[in-house]
Each structure stands twice: as structure tokens, then as C-alpha cells.
N, C-alpha and C positions, 0 to 999 in steps of 0.2 A: 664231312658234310653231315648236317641233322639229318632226320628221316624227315621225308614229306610227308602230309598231314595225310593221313586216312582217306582213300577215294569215296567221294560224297555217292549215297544212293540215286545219285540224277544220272551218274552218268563219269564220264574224263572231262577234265576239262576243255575248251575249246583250245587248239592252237595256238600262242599268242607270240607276236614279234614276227610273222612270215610276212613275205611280201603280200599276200591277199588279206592277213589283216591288217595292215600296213594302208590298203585301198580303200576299206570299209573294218574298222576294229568294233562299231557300235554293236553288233551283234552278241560278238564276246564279249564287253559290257557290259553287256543286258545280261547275260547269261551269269558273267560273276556277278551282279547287281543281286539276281537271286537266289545264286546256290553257293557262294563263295565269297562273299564281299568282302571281307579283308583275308586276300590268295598268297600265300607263297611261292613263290618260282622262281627260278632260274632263266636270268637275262644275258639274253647276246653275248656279253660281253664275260661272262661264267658267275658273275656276282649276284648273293641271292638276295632276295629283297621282296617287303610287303606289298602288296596292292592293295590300296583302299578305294572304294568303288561306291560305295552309296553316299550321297547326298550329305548326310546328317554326321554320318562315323567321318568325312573328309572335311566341313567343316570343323570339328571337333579337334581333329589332326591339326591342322593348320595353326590352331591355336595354341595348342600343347607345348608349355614350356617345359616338358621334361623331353621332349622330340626335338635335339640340336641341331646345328648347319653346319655343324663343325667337324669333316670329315676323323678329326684327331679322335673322335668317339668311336667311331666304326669298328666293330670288333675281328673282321678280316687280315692278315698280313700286312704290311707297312705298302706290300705288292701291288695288293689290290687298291689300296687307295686311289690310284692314280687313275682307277675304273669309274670313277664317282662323279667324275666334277667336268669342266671342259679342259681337253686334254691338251697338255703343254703347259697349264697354268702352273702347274707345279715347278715344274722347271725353269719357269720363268719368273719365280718370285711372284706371282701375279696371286696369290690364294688368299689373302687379306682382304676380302672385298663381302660386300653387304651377304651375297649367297652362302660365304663358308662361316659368321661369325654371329654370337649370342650377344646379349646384353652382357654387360653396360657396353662395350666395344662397338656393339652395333646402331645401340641409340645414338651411342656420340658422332656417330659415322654417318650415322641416316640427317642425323640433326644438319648434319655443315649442308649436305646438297639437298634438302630437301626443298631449299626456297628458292632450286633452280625449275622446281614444276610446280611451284606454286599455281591453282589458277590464271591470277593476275599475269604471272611470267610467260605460260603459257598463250595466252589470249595474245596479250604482246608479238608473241611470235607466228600468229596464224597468217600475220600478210607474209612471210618470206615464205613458210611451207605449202600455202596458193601461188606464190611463185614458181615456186621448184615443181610444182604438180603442171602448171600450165606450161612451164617450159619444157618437162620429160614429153607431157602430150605430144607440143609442138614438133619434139624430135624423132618419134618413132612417125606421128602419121604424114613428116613429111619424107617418111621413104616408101611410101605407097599406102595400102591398104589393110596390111597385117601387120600382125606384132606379136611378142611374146612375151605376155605383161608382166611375167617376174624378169625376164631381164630387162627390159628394157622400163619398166615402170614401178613395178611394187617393191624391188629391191636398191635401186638408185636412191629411190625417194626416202627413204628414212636414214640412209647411210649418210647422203648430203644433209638432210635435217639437223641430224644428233651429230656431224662434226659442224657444223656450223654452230649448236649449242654449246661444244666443249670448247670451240676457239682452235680449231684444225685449219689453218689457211686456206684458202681456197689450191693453191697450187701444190697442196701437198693429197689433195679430196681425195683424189685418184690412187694415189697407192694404198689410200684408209679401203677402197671399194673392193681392190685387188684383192688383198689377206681377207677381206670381212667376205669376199668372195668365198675364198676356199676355207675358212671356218663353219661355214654352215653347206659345204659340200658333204659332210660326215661321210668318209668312204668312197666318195665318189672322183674323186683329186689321186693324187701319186704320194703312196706312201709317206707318211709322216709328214705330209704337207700342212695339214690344223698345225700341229707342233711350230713349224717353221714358221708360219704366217702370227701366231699367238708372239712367238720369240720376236719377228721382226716389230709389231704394234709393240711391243714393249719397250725395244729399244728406243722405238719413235717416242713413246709416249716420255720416257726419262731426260730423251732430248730436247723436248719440246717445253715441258715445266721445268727445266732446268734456262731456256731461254727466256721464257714468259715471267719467272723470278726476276731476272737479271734486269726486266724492262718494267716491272712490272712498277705503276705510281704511287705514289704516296698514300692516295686516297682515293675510293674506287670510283669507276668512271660511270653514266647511265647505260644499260645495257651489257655488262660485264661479263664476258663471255666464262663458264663454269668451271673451267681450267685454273682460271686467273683466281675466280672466286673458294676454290678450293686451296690454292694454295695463301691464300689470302686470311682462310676460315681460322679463326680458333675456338673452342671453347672452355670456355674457365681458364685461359690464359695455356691450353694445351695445344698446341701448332699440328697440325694434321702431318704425319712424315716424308718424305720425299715415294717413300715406295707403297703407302698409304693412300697417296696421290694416285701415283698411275695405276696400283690396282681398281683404285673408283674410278679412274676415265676408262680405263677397260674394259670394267663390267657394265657401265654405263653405256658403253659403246656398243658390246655382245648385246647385253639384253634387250639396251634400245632399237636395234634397229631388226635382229630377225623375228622378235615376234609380230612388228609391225609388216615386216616384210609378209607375215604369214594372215596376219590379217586381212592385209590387201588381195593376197591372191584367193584365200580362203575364201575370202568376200566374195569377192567380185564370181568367183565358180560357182557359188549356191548362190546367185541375183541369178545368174545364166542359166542353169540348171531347174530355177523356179521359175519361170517366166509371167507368171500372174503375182508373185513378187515384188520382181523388178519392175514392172509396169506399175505397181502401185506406189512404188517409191518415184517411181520418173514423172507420174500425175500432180505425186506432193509437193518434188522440187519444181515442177513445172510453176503450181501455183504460189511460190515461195514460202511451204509452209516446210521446214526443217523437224516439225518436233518427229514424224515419222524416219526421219536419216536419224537422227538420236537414240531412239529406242530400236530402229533396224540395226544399228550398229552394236548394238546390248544383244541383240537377239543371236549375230551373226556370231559376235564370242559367244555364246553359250552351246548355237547348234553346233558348230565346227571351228572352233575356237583355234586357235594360235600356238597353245603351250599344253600338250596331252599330257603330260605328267608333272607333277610340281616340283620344283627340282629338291633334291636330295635331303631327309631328315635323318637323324639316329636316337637311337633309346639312350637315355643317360639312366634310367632306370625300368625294370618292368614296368609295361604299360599295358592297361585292356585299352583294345580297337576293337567293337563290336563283336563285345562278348570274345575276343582272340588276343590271348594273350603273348606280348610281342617283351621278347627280352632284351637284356639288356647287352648294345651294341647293335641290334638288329637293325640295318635301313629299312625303312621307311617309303614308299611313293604312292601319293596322294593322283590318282588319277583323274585332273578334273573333267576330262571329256567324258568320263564314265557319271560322276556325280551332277553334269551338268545334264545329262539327260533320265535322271535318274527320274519314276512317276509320280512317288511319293512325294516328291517338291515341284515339278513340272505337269501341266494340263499338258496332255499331247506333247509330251519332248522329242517324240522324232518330227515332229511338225515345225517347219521356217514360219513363223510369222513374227513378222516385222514390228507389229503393231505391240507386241506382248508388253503388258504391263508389269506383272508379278514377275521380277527377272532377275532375283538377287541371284546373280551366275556368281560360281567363281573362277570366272577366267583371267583372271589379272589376281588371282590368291585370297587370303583371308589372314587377318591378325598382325602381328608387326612386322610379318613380311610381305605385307600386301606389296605390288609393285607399285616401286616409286612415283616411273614415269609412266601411270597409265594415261594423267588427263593428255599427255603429248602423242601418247598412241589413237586416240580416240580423235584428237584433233587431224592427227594424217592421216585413222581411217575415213572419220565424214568427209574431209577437203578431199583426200581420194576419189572415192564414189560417189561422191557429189559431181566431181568435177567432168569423172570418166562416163558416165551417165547422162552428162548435163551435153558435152559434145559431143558424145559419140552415139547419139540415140539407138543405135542400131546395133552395136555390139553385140558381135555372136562369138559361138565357141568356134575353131577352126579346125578339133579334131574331137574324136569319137572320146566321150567320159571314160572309156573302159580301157583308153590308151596312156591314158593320164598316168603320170609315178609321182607319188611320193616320196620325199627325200628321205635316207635314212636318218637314224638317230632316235635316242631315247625319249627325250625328256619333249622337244619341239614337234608340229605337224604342218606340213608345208606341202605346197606340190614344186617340182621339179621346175616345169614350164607350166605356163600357160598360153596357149596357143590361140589369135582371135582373130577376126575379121570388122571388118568395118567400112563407112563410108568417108574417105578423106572431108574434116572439116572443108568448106569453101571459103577462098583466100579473108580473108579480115574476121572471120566470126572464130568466138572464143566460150 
């Protein structure tokens, strides 16, 4: 192991990765924001790695093409590898996929799906995910009065979305929810459960584009589900692979659906918690004016965002990150919840407002690995709280803020449950 860098004259650094940073980490952020900002440390899982923390040094990272995704860099044991990425992917052949791979492999790779979030594709698909939002409603508030809006609504809602974009049957949805279930329990499941649940989607995934080939027409159909369309994909007359394939419905599947999942709940807890907020968003939608859900939904990724660390870089050669010199093999982690509230780029960043204009966040990334599928996140968070706002005017919390857990894990920031209260719609209103 190196030596750790020199103790700064401010002081030890704050604790980081405990459950109480875990509830509230912004503090520690602030703190490496000003005396540490690109920190070395030792993570959870015994793997050392950079933090980058200010605003300016985390844009700059993100775009760094000497900073790879391709764990093969990583200068650790072959051991540790498998500490880096989501876990089982390795085993499961699944590592080919947009998060572990550089240009030219990734351009070509980004290129086949990228005109499955087109705008346009998107927009297309806003009446089905108003569906699925009005019918999740319909199903929790007709078992009374309460709910627990990640199970029963923030987590459903982008799982059923994002298979219904890859062309997952409807009667197969269920066992996508189960495994994608215990993928983002991080720790919280029965041993080697991720692993299992990653193996069994995999299986699924090879059996399914292996049927969807076999039926698949001639010529493509309107509305072509992303599946189909990927195995369909060439470019420059290179046919995308069969294992090519289900690594991108995979990763498409993981990253589609928990950061939206985390969005929602995310969301929806700081509306609750703000309550001169939410009231101002419920005034806007009241008088149909959206552009305030738009830019609250910008505000809400930046204050308490979805995805706390970016996922996984490496040095392919020495690199300065403010003024820290990072060598070569060294990972990498771009903390955006730390750069997003950073003051040097934010008026008042520990401040919710909705309305904020100046908002280049980066909570959805920066440079060519911005996420693909943000405009579909952005469309299931406004359809979301639009919707949950729009009929449940009264939504309250059902338990004390300081009861609230956080789920484990590195890279994602999500709460456990969310626990609510409300007034059942009355029969016919929507």
C-alpha cells in the first residue's frame, strides 16, 4: 500500500462511507471541497482510489481522455478487479458494456443505441410512462391511505418503463423487477444474491435476443423495440455481437432504471422536506405552467442527485487533478454530489430552489460519457411528480427524516423506503 498523503494542517479528515455519512455526506464535501479536494482513501470495499470534489477539477476529470473505463487499467491485482464495477458482471460475461469501454469501441457502441433516446423517441414514449405512473398510483392508493413510494412507486415505475423500451414482454416484467430488485439492495439481500440475480438477467437476456433474431422481419417495424433494434444495428457493415448485445440490454437496464428509481424518491423527500417548494411547484402545475417542474427537476439532480459518485475512471498515464498528481493505474472517483454543491459554481448550493436557472449540474456526467438515457430519466422524473403532486395534493412523510436509511453502496444514493401518507383520490378523479 502507498503512504497516505501528509495530514492537512486543518485538521483528520472527516469520516467518509459510515452510516451517518451515508444520511447526510454534504458536510464531508464541503470539508474536502476546501482542504482536500482531490483525497485519497481507502473504500469499503479495501480499494484505494481518488476523490474529486470540486466543481471545476470534476468537470475537467470527466472529460479526461487519458482517465479510462476500462477496469483492464487498474493497477491492483487481477483480485481486486472485480471490486470496481457491478458485481457478478464479471462472471457473467456482462463487462463489454458502455461503462467499462474507451473509444473507438465505445463510439461504435454508443452510436447503434443512441437513437433509442433520441428526443423525438423519447417524447413518443411519454404517453405509456403517464400510463404506468397513473396506474402504480391507482395501485397503492387503492389499499388505503399509505404507501412506500420506492416500493411501490419509484422503483416499479422505471423497471416497467426501460423493459418495455428493450422489448421485455409484458409477462416476463416480473422477474426483470425481482433480480433488479436485489441488484440495487447492495448488502442488504443473502449473500451473493447481486451475483445471482446479474447471472440469472444474463441468461434472460441471451435467451431472449437469441428469440427476438429468430422472429425478427425483414425490415424494421414503427416503434421497434431496442432489443430488436440492436440486434438489427450495424455499423460500417460491423453487426454488434450476440454478447455485445446483452451486455448493452444490461447496462441499459442497471443504469436505466435505479437512478431514476433514485430520482423519484430523492425527489419526492426534498419536495417533502421543503414544503414552501413544493407548494410552489403545486401552484405552477396547478396553473399549467410546467416550465417550473423542468428546471425543479434540474435543481433536484444537483441538490441531492441520484448517482454520488461517477462511476469508475483509471490513469492510463500520470495525470494532475488539482494540482494532485494521480499516477498511473490509479482509480479515479468524480464525486458529483460533492461538485454539485460546490460555491464557486453554485449561488447558495445547499439551497433547493426550484426555479434556479444557472444549473449546469452534473448529475447525469460530462463528456462522452454523459448518460445516454438522461432525457427518459427526466421524462419519468417530471411525469412522476407531476403526477404524484397533481393527485395527491396532500402528500406527507409518514416517518420521522432521522429514521430514514439510505441504501448501501458506492457509486448510487437512494433511500431504502419512503414511507407516506395521504388522502385516497376520490372514485373517478385522476
Amino acid at each position: 500500500m502507498r503512504d497516505q498523503p501528509p495530514p492537512t494542517p486543518h485538521g483528520p479528515a472527516p469520516d467518509l462511507f459510515t452510516w451517518e455519512f451515508a444520511a447526510d455526506p454534504y458536510p464531508a464535501y464541503a470539508w474536502l471541497r476546501e482542504h482536500a479536494p482531490v483525497h485519497r482513501t481507502k473504500l469499503p470495499s479495501g480499494v484505494e482510489a481518488w476523490l474529486v470534489t470540486r466543481y471545476a477539477d470534476a468537470r475537467q476529470t470527466l472529460a479526461d481522455n487519458r482517465l479510462s473505463k476500462n477496469p483492464a487499467h487498474h493497477d491492483e491485482p487481477a483480485h481486486a478487479k472485480g471490486k470496481t464495477g457491478i458485481p457478478g458482471e464479471r462472471q457473467a460475461d456482462l463487462m463489454t458494456h458502455l461503462l467499462n469501454i474507451d473509444p473507438p469501441d465505445h463510439t461504435r457502441l454508443r452510436r447503434l443505441v443512441s437513437k433509442a433516446f433520441t428526443p423525438r423517441r423519447v417524447a413518443e414514449f411519454a404517453p405509456r410512462v403517464q400510463e404506468l405512473t397513473d396506474d402504480l398510483i391507482d395501485r397503492f392508493t387503492r389499499g388505503g391511505d399509505t404507501a412506500d413510494l420506492i416500493h411501490d412507486f419509484a422503483f416499479p415505475l422505471p423497471i416497467y418503463a426501460i423493459c418495455d423500451l428493450l422489448g421485455v414482454p409484458r409477462e416476463d416484467q416480473d422477474d426483470f423487477r425481482d433480480w433488479a430488485g436485489m441488484m440495487i439492495r447492495h448488502g442488504g439481500g443473502p449473500r451473493g444474491g447481486v451475483a445471482r440475480s446479474v447471472k440469472k438477467m444474463r441468461g434472460y437476456l441471451a435467451e431472449l435476443i437469441h428469440r427476438k433474431r429468430q422472429a425478427l422481419p425483414a425490415e424494421p417495424v414503427p416503434g421497434e423495440d431496442l432489443i430488436s433494434g440492436l440486434i438489427r444495428a450495424s455499423d460500417h457493415g460491423e453487426h454488434l455481437t450476440e454478447n455485445e448485445a446483452a451486455a448493452m440490454a444490461f447496462i441499459l437496464l442497471f443504469a436505466g432504471f435505479e437512478t431514476t428509481v433514485n430520482l423519484i424518491g430523492n425527489g419526492t423527500y426534498a419536495l417533502l422536506t421543503h414544503p414552501e417548494q413544493r407548494e410552489r411547484l403545486q401552484r405552477a402545475l396547478a396553473e399549467g405552467d410546467r416550465g417550473l417542474l423542468e428546471t425543479g427537476v434540474e435543481e433536484l439532480l444537483r441538490f441531492d442527485g441520484p448517482v454520488e459518485l461517477a462511476t469508475w475512471r483509471f490513469a492510463t498515464e500520470p495525470v494532475a487533478i488539482g494540482g494532485q498528481r494521480i499516477e498511473t493505474g490509479d482509480p479515479v472517483l468524480v464525486v458529483l454530489a460533492a461538485a454539485d454543491r460546490d460555491p464557486e459554481r453554485f449561488a447558495d448550493p445547499d439551497t433547493l430552489d426550484l426555479g434556479r436557472r444557472d444549473n449546469q449540474h452534473l448529475g447525469y456526467g460530462h463528456g462522452i460519457h454523459y448518460c445516454l438515457g438522461a432525457p427518459l430519466a427526466r421524462l419519468e422524473g417530471q411525469t412522476a411528480l407531476a403526477t404524484l403532486l397533481t393527485r395527491l395534493p396532500d402528500l406527507r412523510l409518514a416517518a420521522d427524516p432521522a429514521e430514514l436509511r439510505r441504501r448501501g453502496g458506492l457509486i448510487m444514493r437512494g433511500l431504502r423506503t419512503l414511507p407516506v401518507e395521504f388522502s385516497p383520490p376520490r372514485s373517478g378523479q385522476t
